[in-house]
N, C-alpha and C positions, 0 to 999 in steps of 0.2 A: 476424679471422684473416688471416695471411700468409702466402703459401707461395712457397720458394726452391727452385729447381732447379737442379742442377747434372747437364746431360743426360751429359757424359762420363764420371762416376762411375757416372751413373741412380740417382742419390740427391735427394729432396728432405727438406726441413726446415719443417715447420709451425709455425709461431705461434700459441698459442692464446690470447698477450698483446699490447702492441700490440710489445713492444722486451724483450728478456731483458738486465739491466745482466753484466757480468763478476763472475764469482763469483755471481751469481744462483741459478745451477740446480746445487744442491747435490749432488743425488742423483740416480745415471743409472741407470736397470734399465732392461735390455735383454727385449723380450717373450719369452714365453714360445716362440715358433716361430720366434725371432732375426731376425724381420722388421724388427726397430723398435727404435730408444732410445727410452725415455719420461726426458723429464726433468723433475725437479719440484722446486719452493723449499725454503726452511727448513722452511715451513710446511704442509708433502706437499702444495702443491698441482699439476695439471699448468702446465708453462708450453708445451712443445712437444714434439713428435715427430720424430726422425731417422727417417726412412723408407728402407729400401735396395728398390733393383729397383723403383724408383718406377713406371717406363713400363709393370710388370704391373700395382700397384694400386691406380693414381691414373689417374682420366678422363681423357682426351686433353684436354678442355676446358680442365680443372683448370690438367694442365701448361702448354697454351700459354697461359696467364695468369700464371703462376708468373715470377718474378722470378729470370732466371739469371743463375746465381752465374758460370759457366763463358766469358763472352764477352770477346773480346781488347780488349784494350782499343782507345780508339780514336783516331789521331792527333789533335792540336790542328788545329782549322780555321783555316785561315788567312784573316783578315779584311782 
């Protein structure tokens, strides 16, 4: 499992594979309490979660582990 945050939207994105290819995740259903996309393969299986309002329901832990999506990039170091 992977998880990507992007703190200025307050959205993260869970992996429950190791990489989703393009065109992979066929089908998006959004939960029932519009918290979440679920997305899942050909084959219904889950591959990931689009999560909104992450900072309500994802552990502080979690996020500061989380891999943001959100950072400027950063100049070339000059060697």
């Amino acid at each position: 499992m992977r998880v990507e945050y992007d703190a200025r939207a307050n959205m993260a994105y869970i992996y429950l594979v190791d990489g989703i290819a393009p065109g992979e995740a066929v089908r998006q259903v959004p939960a029932e309490d519009d918290t979440a996309i679920l997305d899942y393969d050909a084959h219904g299986r889950l591959l990931g979660i689009e999560l909104f309002s992450a900072r309500r329901r994802l552990h502080p832990e979690l996020l500061a582990g989380a891999e943001g999506i959100d950072r400027e990039p950063r100049p070339p170091s000059r060697s």
